[in-house]
N, C-alpha and C positions, 0 to 999 in steps of 0.2 A: 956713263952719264953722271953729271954733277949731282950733287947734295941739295934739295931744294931749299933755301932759306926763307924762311914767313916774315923774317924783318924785310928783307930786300923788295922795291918797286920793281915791277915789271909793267911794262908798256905794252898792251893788248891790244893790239892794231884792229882798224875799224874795215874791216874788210867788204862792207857793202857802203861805203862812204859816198862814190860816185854810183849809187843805186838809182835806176830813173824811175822809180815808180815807188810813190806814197806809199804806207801802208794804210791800209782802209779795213775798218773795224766794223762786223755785221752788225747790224742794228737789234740780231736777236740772240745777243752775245749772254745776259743774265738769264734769261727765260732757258734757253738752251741748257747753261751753265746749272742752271739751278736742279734742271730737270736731271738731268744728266749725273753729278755729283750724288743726286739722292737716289740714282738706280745703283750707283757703283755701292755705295753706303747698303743698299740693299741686299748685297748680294754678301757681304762680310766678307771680302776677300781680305783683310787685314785684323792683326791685337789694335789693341788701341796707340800704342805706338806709331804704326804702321798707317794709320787711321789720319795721324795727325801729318805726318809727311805728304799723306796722299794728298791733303789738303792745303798744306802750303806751298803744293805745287800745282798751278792753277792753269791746267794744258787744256782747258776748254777757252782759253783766252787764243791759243797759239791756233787751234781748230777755227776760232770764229774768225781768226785774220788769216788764215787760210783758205777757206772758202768763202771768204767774206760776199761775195756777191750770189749766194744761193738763198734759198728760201728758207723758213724756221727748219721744217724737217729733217732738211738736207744739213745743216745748223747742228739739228740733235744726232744726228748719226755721225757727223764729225766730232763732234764732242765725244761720244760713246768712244771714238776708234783713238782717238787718243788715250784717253781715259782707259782703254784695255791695252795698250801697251805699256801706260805705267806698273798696272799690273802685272802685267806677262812679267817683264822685266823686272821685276820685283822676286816675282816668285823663279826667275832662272837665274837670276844672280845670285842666288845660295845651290844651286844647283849643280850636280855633277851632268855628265854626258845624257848618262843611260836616263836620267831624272829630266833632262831638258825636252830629249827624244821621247818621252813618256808627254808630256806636256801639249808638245807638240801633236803627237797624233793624235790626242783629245780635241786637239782644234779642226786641225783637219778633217776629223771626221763631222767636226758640228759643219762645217762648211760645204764641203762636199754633200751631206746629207741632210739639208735643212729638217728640221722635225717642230711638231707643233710642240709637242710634249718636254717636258725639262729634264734636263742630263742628270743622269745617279747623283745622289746626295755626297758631295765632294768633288764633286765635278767643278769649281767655280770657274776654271777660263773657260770651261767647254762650254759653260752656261751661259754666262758675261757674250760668248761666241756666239750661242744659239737665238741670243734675244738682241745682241746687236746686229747678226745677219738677217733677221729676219722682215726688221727696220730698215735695214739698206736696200735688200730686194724689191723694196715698193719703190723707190726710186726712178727704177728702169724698166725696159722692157724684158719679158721673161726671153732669154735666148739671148741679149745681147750681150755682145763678144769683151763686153766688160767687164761682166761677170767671171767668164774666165779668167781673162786678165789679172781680175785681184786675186783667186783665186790661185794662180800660179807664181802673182808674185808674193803672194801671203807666204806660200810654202817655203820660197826661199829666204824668206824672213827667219822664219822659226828654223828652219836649218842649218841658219848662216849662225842665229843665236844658240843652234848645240854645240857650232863649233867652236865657238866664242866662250861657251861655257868650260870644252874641253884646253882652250887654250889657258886659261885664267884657273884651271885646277894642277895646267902641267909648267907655269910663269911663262909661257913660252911668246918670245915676241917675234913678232912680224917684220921684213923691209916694208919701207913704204909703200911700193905697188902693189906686192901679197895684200897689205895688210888694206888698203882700198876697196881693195878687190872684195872682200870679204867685209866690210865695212858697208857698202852702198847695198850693201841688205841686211845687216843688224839695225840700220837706221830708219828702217822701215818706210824709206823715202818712196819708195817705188808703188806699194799697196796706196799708200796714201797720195798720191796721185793718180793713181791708177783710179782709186775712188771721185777724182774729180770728173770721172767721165760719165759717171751714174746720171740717166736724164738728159743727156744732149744729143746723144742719137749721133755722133761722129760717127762718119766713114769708116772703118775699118782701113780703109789704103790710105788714109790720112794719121792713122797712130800710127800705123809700121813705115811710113816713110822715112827715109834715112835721117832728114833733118829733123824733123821730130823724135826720132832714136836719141841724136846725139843732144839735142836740146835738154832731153829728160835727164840725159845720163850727167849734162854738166848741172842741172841742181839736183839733182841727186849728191853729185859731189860738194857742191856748196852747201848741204843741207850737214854734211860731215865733217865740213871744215868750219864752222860755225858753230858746231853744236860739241864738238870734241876740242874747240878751244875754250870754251867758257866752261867745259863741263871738267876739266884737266885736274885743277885742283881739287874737286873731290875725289875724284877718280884715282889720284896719288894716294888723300887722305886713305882708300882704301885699299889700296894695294892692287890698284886697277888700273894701272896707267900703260900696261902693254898691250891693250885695247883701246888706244886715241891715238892717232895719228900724232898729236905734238913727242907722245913716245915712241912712237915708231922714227919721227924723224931724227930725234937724238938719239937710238940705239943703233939706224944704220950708218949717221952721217958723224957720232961721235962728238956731239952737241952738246952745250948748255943750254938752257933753258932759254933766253933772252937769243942765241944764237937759232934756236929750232923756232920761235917768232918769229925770227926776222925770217926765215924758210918759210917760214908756212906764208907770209904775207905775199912773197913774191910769188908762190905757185897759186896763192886763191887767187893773183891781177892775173893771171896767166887764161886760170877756167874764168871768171869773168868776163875777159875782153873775148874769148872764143863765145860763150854763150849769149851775149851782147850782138858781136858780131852776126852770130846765126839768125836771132830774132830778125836780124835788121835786113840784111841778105837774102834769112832763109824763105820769109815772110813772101817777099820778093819773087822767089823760084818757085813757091808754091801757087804765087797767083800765077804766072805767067803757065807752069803747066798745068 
């Protein structure tokens, strides 16, 4: 792989350029934001360092254009569920295996075991877990199959991130497909969709349908290829760049940097026109059966 140079321009290609749909900002995007920010503040998962990062990175904005068309509550729980994966991510990114797996089954258990009462002193994601799930629950109905849902694909989130942890203690990079693979659950695309189901009462044979499968799976991937090109440069800054696809594409294809762009541009029109496609198609086949 090439030497990155910080004089040199590169050209960051606009991968959702031909996007047909606005982005539309909920109307209870500060109230949320405001609320939200001062629980995480609450709970002291950071020094004051960590404090100030948390804040100049403003993922209750990315939650409110995410769900932008639900109500304040639904609003504030998407703000929380970002706002705990900065955290998570935080505290696994200094983390070895056995440290991330430790983490993780703190979460799990607040999930699995909803409790009124607060998790041992130290506990902060379990707790950050126990008082955000407990928020989302009122959402839906008790039993609905959404809960599961998030609930399973949460786990592969935090498992996908020990792996991710062990990979980044042992430098170890990925090909592209491995590293996908294992990617469209460190990005915790899936849970946070999966939470867009909270309160609709959807069919069940309407999530598991194939075109719906594949629809999630392609922003799911778009959700990777998006957020591991803009996130590249730091990610190098930290010696973390065998966990982003634009590294994966130059360690298996033997790339420069502006070369593994021009890669990645052509494979994101690729999931695009398939996921476009589907909508358009899929929409189609779901009304007719």
């Amino acid at each position: 792989m090439d030497t990155f140079n910080p004089d040199t321009q590169y050209i960051i290609p606009d991968l959702l350029c031909n996007w047909p749909w606005p982005r539309k900002l909920s109307s209870h995007y500060q109230e949320a934001k405001a609320e939200s920010t001062a629980w995480v503040e609450s709970l002291h998962p950071f020094d004051a360092d960590g404090q100030r990062s948390f804040n100049a990175c403003d993922l209750n904005l990315l939650a409110s254009l995410t769900y932008s068309g639900r109500d304040k509550d639904f609003i504030r729980v998407g703000c929380d569920l970002m706002n705990f994966y900065f955290v998570y991510d935080e505290y696994t990114d200094v983390a070895d295996r056995e440290e991330a797996a430790q983490l993780a089954a703190m979460v799990m258990e607040a999930l699995r075991n909803p409790a009124t009462q607060p998790r041992p002193d130290g506990d902060v994601v379990g707790e950050m877990t126990r008082q955000l799930w407990e928020r989302a629950l009122v959402l839906t109905n008790a039993g609905s199959p959404c809960i599961k849902r998030f609930i399973e694909t949460s786990e592969e989130y935090f498992h996908a991130v020990t792996q991710e942890a062990e990979d980044r203690i042992n430098k170890h990079y990925r090909k592209v497909e491995d590293y996908l693979k294992l990617r469209r659950d460190t990005c915790g695309g899936k849970p946070t969709l999966a939470l867009t189901e909270f309160g609709l009462n959807i069919p069940e044979e309407v999530i598991t349908h194939p075109i719906i499968s594949e629809l999630t799976q392609d922003a799911v991937e778009m959700i990777v290829l998006v957020n591991d090109m803009h996130s590249y440069v730091r990610e190098r800054a930290c010696d973390a760049e065998n966990h982003n696809v634009i590294g994966a594409i130059m360690y298996e294809h033997n790339l420069v940097l502006k070369e593994a762009l021009d890669w990645l541009e052509a494979y994101a029109k690729k999931v695009i026109t398939r996921m476009l496609s589907g909508c358009h198609h899929g929409a189609r086949r779901l009304m007719i059966a």
